[in-house]
C-alpha positions in Angstrom: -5.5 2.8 16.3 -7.5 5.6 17.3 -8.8 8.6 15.3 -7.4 11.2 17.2 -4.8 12.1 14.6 -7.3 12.4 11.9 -7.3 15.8 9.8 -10.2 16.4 7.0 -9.7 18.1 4.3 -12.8 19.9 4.2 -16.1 20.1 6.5 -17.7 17.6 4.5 -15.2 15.4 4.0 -16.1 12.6 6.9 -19.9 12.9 6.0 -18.6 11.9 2.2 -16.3 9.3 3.3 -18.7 7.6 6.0 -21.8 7.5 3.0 -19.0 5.7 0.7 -16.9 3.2 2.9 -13.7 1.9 1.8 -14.5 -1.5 2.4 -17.5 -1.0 -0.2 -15.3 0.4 -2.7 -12.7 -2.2 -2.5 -15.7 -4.6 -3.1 -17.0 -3.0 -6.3 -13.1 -3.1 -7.6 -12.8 -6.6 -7.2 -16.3 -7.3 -8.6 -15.0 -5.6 -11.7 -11.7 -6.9 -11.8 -13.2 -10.3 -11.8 -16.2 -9.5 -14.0 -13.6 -8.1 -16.8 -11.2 -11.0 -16.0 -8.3 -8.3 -16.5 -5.0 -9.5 -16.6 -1.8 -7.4 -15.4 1.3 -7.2 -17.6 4.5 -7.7 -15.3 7.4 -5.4 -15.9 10.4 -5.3 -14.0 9.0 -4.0 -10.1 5.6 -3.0 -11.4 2.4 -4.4 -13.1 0.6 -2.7 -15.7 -3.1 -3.2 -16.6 -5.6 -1.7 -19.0 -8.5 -0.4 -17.5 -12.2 0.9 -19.3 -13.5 4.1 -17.9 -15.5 2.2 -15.1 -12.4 0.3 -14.0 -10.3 3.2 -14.0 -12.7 5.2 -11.4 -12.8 2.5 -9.2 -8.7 2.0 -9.2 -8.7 6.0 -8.7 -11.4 5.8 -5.6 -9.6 2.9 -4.0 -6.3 4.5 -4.3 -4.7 1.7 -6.2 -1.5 2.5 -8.9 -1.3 5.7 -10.3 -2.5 6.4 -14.2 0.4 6.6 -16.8 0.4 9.0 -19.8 0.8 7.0 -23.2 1.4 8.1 -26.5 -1.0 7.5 -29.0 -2.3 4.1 -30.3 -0.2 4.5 -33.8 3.0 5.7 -32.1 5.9 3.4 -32.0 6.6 3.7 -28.7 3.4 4.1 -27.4 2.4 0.9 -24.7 -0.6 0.2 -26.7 1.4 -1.7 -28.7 0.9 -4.4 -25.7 -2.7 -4.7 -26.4 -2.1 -8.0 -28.3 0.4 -9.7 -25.7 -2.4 -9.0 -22.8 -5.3 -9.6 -25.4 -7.3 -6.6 -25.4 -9.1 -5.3 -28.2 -8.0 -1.2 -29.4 -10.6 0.9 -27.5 -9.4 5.1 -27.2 -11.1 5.0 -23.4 -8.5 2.5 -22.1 -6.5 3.7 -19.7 -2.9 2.2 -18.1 -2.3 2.2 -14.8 1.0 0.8 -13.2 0.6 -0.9 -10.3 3.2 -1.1 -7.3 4.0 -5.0 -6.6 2.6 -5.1 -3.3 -0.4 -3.4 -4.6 -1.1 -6.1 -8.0 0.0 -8.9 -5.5 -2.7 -7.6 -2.6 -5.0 -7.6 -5.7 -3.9 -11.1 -7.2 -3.3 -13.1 -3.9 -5.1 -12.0 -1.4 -8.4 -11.0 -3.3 -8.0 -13.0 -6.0 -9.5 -10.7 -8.6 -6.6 -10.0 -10.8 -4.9 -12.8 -13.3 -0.9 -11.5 -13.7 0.7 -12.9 -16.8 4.3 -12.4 -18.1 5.3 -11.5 -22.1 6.9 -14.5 -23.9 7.8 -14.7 -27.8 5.0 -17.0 -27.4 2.9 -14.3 -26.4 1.0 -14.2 -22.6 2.4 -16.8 -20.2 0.2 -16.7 -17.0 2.0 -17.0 -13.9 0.7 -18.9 -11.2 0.9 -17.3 -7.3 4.3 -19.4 -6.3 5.8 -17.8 -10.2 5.1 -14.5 -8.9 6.2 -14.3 -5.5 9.2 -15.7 -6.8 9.4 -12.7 -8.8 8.7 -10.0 -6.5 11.0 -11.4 -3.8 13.9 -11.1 -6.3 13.4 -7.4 -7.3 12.6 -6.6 -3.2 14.6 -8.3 -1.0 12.2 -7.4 2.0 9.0 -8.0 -0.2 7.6 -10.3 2.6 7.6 -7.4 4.9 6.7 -5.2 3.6 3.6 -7.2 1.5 2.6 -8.4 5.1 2.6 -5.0 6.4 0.5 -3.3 3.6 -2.0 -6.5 3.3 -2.4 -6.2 6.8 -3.2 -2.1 6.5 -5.0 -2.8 3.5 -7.6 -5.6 5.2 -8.7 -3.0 8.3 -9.4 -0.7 5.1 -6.9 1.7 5.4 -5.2 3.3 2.2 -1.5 2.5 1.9 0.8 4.7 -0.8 4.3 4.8 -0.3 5.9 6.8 2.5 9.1 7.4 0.2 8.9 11.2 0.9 8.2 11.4 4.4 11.0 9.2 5.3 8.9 6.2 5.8 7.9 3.2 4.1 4.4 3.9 3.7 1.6 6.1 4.7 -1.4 5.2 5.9 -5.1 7.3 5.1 -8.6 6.8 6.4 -9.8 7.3 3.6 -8.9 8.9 -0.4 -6.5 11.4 0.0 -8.7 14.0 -1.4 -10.3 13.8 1.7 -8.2 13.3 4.6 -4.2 13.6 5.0 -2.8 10.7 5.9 -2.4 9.7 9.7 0.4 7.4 10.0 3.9 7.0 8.7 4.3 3.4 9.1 8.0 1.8 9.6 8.4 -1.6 9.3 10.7 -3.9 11.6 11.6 -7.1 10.9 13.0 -9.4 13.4 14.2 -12.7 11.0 16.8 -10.6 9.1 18.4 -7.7 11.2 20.6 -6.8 8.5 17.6 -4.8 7.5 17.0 -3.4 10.5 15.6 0.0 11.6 15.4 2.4 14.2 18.5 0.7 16.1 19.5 3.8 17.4 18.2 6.2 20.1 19.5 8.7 17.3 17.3 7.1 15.1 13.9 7.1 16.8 14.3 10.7 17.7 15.3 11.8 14.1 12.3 9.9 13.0 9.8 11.2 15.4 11.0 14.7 14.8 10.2 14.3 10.5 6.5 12.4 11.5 5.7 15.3 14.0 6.9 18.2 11.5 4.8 16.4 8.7 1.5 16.3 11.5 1.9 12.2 11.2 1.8 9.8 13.7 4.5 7.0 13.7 3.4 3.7 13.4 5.8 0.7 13.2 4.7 -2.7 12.3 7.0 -5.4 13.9 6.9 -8.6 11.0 7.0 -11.6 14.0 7.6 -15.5 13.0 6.2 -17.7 14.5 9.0 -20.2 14.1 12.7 -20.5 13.8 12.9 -21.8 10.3 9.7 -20.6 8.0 10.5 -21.7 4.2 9.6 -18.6 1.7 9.2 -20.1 -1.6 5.7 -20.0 -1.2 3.5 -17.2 -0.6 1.4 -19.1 2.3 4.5 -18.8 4.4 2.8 -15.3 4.9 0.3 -17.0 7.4 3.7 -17.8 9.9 4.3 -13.9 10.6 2.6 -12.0 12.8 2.0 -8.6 12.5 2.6 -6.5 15.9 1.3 -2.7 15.9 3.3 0.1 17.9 2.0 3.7 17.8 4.8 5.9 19.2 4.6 9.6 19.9 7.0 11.8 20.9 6.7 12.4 25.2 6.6 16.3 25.8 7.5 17.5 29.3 5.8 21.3 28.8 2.6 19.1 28.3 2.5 16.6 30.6 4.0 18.5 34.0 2.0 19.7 36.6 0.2 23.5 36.2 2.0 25.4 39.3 -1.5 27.6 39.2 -3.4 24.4 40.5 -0.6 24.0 43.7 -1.7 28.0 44.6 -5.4 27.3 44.4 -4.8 24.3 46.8 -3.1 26.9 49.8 
């Protein structure tokens, strides 16, 4: 993927991002995360953590979950009433953040920083990785895909948020969006079940072109290959049968590429 697409927000913004790397950041966030030994709550299609005021800049500069608004500690409904279930001691700088399941599983899977635990009337029940793909795969039926798709974005240090607005699954940034607008709405195909198929239409790929070009985003779709006929998915190491196959696709435009009738004059 090249970086002709890219747009900065501000002169500055590529000197900023280039002195603080992605790849760095995402290293100091799982230094922490593992250092804390923080342990996500799962509810429903999302993960919620507790985060100190060092943990919660390094979740905002890598662009992980979004911060949730809680009532305070001595409110009824307020979700510091969890504290106990996930074993945290009351602290007024603790901040939730909810985390997107292909987000806490990147986080508990792939870089193995972040323990996920379930709420019991025992109290915490950790799950192991089998427990919670298990779970993820029955609240998303294409959570395979599309955790393949973002894990593979997320490893060449791109920054994946949803693409729910722009008609996509996700977007994809070069950095935090404070500093650059995000390149690539990414669609993602999956050949093993074409029940969920996409873009099967001329129609389709022209009406999908169309929103990426209005929005100044290049369309990206990520083709989820197996490598076999029969891959079992009860396991999250089934992940390592799929490929992941990149196609950048941009809209051909006549008026651009035909031939300038002044350079035919110049020749006579």
């Amino acid at each position: 993927m090249d970086r002709g697409g890219v747009r900065w927000k501000s002169r500055d913004a590529a000197t900023i991002a280039d002195a603080d790397p992605m790849s760095k950041i995402i290293y100091q966030l799982q230094s922490s995360l593992e250092q804390s030994q923080t342990c996500g709550l799962l509810s429903g299609s999302a993960v919620l953590i507790q985060a100190g005021s060092d943990l919660t800049k390094l979740l905002n500069r890598a662009c992980f979950g979004r911060p949730i608004i809680t009532a305070p500690p001595t409110s009824s409904c307020s979700l510091k009433g969890m504290k106990y279930k996930l074993g945290e001691q009351q602290s007024t700088d603790l901040q939730w953040f909810q985390l997107g399941m292909e987000e806490a599983f990147y986080l508990s899977y792939s870089l193995n920083c972040l323990s996920i635990c379930c709420s019991t009337r025992e109290g915490r029940q950790n799950l192991n990785p089998e427990e919670i793909w298990r779970h993820m795969k029955e609240k998303q039926k294409m959570f395979l895909q599309h955790y393949k798709a973002y894990s593979h974005l997320r490893a060449k240090n791109w920054v994946v948020r949803s693409g729910l607005q722009y008609g996509a699954d996700f977007v994809a940034y070069r950095h935090h969006p404070a500093l650059v607008h995000s390149e690539y709405a990414v669609i993602i195909s999956s050949e093993s079940d074409v029940r969920q198929a996409r873009l099967t239409t001329w129609s389709d790929w022209q009406s999908t072109l169309r929103l990426s070009g209005s929005v100044a985003k290049t369309l990206l779709v990520l083709s989820i290959v197996p490598r076999g006929n029969k891959i079992e998915e009860t396991s999250p190491t089934c992940l390592d049968d799929y490929d992941v196959e990149e196609f950048e696709i941009r809209r051909w435009m006549a008026e651009k590429h035909r031939e300038d009738p002044q350079l035919g004059k110049d020749k006579t």
